[in-house]
C-alpha positions in Angstrom: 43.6 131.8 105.4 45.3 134.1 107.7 48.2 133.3 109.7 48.3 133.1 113.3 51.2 133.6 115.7 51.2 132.6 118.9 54.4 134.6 120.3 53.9 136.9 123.1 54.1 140.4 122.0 57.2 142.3 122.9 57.3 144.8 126.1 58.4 148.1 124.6 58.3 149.9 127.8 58.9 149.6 131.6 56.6 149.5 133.9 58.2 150.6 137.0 56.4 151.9 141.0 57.8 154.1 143.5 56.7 156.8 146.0 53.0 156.4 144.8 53.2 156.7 141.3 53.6 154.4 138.5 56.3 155.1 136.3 56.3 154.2 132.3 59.5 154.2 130.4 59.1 154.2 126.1 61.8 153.0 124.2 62.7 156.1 122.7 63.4 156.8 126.9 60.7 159.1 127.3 59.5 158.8 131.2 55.9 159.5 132.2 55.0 159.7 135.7 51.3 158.9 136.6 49.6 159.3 140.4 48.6 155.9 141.6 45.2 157.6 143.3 44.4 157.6 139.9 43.9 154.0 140.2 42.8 152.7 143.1 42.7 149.3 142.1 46.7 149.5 141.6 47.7 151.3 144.9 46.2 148.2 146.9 47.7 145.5 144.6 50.2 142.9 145.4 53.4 142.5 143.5 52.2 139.6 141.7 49.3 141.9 140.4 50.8 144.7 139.4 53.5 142.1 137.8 50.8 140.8 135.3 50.7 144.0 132.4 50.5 144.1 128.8 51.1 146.7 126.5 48.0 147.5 124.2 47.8 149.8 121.3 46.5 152.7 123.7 49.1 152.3 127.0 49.0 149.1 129.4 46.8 146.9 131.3 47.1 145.2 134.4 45.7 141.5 133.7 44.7 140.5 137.3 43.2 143.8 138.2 41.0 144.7 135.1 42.5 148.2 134.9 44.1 150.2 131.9 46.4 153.0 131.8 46.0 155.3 128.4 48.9 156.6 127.9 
């Protein structure tokens, strides 16, 4: 039987916004910058909604606003 675990997965980047683009910081410090017309769903989010992301296996998603970011 496998084993489960219920943690929450660690963040190992930072999500960051400013000057219409959506900033992602790796651990290794790597920065990549990516226009927010790209995504129109995040330039009219609120706070709380562009709060809500996860890291997946490819790049992020934004929870509240069904949207992924491949990075």
């Amino acid at each position: 039987m496998p084993l489960l675990s219920t943690r929450k997965q660690e963040k190992k980047v930072k999500v960051t916004f400013a000057h219409g683009l959506l900033f992602v910081e790796k651990a290794d410090g790597k920065q990549q910058a990516i226009p927010l017309e790209w995504f129109p769903k995040l330039m009219e989010a609120t706070e709380e909604e562009l709060e809500d992301w996860e890291q997946t296996e490819k790049g992020i998603r934004f929870n509240k606003l069904d949207v992924n970011v491949d990075l």
